[in-house]
Backbone bond lengths (Angstrom), bond angles and torsions (degrees), N, CA, C in turn:
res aa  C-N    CA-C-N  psi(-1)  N-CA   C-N-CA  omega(-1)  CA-C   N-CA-C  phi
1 X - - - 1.449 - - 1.526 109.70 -
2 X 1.221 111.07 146.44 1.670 119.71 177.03 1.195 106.49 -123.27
3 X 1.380 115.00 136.24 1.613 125.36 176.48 1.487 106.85 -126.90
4 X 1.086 94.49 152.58 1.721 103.51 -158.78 1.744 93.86 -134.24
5 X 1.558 131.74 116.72 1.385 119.27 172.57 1.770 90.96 -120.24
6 X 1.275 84.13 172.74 1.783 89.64 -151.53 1.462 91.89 -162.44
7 X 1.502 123.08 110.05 1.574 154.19 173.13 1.378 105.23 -81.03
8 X 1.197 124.89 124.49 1.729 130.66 155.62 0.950 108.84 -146.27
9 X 1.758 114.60 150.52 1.907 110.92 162.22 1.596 98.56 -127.58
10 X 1.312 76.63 174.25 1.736 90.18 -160.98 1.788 99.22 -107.71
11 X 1.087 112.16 141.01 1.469 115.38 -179.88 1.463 102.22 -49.03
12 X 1.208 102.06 156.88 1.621 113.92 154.68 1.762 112.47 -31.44
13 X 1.620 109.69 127.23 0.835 129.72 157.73 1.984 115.55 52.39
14 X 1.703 88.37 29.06 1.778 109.32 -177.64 1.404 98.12 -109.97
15 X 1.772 124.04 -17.33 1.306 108.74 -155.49 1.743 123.18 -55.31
16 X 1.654 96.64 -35.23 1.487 104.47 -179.89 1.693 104.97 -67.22
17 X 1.282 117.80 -49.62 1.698 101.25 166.98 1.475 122.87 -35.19
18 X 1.613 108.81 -58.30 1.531 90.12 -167.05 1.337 110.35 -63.60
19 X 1.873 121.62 -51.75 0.824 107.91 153.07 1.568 128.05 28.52
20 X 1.358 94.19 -108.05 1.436 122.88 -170.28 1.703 99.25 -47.85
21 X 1.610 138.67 -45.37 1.324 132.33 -170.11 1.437 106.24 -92.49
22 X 1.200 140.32 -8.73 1.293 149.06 147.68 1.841 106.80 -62.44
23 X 1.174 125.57 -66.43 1.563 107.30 176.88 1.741 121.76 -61.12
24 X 1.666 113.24 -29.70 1.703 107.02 166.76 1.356 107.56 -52.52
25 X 1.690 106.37 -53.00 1.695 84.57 -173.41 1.119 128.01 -86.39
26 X 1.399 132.29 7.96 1.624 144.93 -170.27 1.823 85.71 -48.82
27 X 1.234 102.99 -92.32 1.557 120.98 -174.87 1.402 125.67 -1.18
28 X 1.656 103.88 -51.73 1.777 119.68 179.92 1.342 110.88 -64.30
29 X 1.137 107.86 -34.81 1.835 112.89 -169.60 1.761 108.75 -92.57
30 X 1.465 116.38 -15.62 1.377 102.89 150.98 0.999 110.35 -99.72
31 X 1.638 142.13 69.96 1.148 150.92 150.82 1.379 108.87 -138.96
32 X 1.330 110.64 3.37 2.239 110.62 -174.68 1.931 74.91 -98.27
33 X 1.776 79.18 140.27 1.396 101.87 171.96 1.799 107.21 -59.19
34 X 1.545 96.07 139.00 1.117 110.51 171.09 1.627 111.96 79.06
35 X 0.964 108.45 7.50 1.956 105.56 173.95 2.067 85.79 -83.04
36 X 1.396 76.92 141.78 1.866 80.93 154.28 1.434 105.64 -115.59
37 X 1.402 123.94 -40.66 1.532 119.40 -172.95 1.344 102.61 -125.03
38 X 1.510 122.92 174.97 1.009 126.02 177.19 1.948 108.46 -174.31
39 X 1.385 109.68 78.65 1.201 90.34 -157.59 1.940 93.14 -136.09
40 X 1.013 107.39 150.46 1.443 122.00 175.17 1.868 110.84 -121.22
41 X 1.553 93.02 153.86 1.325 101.84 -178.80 1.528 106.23 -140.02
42 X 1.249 110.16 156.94 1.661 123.24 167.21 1.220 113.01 -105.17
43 X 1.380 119.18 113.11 1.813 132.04 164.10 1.967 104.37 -30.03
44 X 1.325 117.11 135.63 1.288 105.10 171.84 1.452 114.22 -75.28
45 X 1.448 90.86 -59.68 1.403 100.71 -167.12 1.835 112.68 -63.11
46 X 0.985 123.59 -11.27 1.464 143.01 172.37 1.319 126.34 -136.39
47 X 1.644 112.49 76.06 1.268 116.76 -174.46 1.326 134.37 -46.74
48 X 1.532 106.46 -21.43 1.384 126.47 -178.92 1.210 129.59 -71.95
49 X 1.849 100.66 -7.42 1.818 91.84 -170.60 1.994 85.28 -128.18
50 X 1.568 108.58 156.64 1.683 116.91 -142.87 1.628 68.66 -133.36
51 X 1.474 117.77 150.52 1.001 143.03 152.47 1.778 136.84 -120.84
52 X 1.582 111.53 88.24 1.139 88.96 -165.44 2.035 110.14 -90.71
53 X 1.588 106.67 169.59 1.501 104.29 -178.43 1.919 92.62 -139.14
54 X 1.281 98.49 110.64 1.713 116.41 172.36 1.288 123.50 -107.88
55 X 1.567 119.77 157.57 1.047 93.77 -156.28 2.036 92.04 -162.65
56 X 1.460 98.96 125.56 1.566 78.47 -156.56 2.195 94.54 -140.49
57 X 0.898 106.07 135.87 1.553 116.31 177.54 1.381 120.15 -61.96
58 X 1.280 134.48 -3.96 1.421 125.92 157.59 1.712 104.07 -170.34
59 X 1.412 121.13 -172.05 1.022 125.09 -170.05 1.733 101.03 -82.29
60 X 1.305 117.62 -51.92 1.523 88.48 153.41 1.001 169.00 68.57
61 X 1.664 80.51 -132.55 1.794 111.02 175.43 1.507 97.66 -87.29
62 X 1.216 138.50 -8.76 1.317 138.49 174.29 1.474 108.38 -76.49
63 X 1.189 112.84 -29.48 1.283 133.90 -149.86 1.865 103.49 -86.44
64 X 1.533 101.24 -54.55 1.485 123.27 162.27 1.498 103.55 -66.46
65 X 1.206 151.01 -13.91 1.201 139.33 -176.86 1.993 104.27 -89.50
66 X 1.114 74.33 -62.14 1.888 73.12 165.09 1.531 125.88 -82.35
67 X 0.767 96.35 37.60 1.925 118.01 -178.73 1.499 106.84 -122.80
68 X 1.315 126.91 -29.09 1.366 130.05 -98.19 1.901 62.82 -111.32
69 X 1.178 125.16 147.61 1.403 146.95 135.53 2.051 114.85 -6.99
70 X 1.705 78.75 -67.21 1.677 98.78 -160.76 1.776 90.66 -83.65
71 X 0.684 129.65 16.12 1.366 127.80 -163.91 1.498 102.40 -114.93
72 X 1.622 119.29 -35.19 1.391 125.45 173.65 1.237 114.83 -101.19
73 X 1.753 116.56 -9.80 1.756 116.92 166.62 1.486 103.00 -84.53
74 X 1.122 124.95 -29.84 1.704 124.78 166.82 1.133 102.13 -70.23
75 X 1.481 156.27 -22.79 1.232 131.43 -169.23 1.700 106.05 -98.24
76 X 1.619 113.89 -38.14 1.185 100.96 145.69 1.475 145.76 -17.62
77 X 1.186 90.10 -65.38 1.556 124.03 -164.62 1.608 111.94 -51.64
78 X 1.631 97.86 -40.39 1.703 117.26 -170.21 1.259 92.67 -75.01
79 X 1.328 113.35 -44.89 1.756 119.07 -152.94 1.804 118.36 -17.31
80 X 1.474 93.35 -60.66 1.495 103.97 -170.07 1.816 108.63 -68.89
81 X 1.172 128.05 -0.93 1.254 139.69 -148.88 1.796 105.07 -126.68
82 X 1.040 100.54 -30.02 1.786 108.64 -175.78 1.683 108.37 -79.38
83 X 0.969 132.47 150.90 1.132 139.13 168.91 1.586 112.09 -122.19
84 X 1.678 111.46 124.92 1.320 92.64 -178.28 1.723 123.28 86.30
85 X 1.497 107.10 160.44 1.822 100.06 178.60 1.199 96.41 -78.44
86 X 1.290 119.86 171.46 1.329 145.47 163.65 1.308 115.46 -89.29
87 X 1.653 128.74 136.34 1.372 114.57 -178.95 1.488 99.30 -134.71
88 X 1.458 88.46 145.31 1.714 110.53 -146.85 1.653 86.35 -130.54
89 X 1.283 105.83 138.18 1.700 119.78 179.58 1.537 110.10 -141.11
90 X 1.009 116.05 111.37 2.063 122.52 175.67 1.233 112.28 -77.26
91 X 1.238 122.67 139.51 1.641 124.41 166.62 1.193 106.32 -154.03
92 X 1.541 103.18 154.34 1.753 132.54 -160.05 1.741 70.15 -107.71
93 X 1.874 100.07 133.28 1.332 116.85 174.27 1.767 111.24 -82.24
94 X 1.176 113.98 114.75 1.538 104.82 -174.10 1.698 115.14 -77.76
């Protein structure tokens, strides 16, 4: 299994936007073969920074995830809403 966690914040006073384009597309990406999870979170105490935790059965399905259609209309989508790079970390599930 490969897990993929992935850090972003959202500009000032965008968090409820991304928000909002991060839960439309949640749904599509647990339906690409081979995702097992696919889930994002909002910091409490710092609404601004999004935590996602993915989670996918071989290289692959990793492979189809960043391939995937909805995967580059969601990254779009955030664009105007993200602040900053995004930091993305891979791990082999022990």
């Amino acid at each position: 299994m490969i897990v993929i966690a992935a850090f972003m914040k959202a500009k000032d006073g965008k968090g409820d936007d991304l928000g909002e384009v991060i839960k439309s597309f949640a749904p599509r990406f647990l339906k690409d073969p081979g995702c097992v999870a696919f889930q994002a979170h909002r910091r409490v105490d710092r609404p601004n920074n999004f935590f996602f935790y993915e989670k996918y059965e071989n290289d692959e399905a990793l492979k189809y995830h960043a391939s995937a259609p909805h995967f580059k209309e969601m990254s779009i989508a955030m664009t105007p809403f993200v602040d900053g790079k995004v930091e993305i970390a891979m791990y082999n599930e022990v």
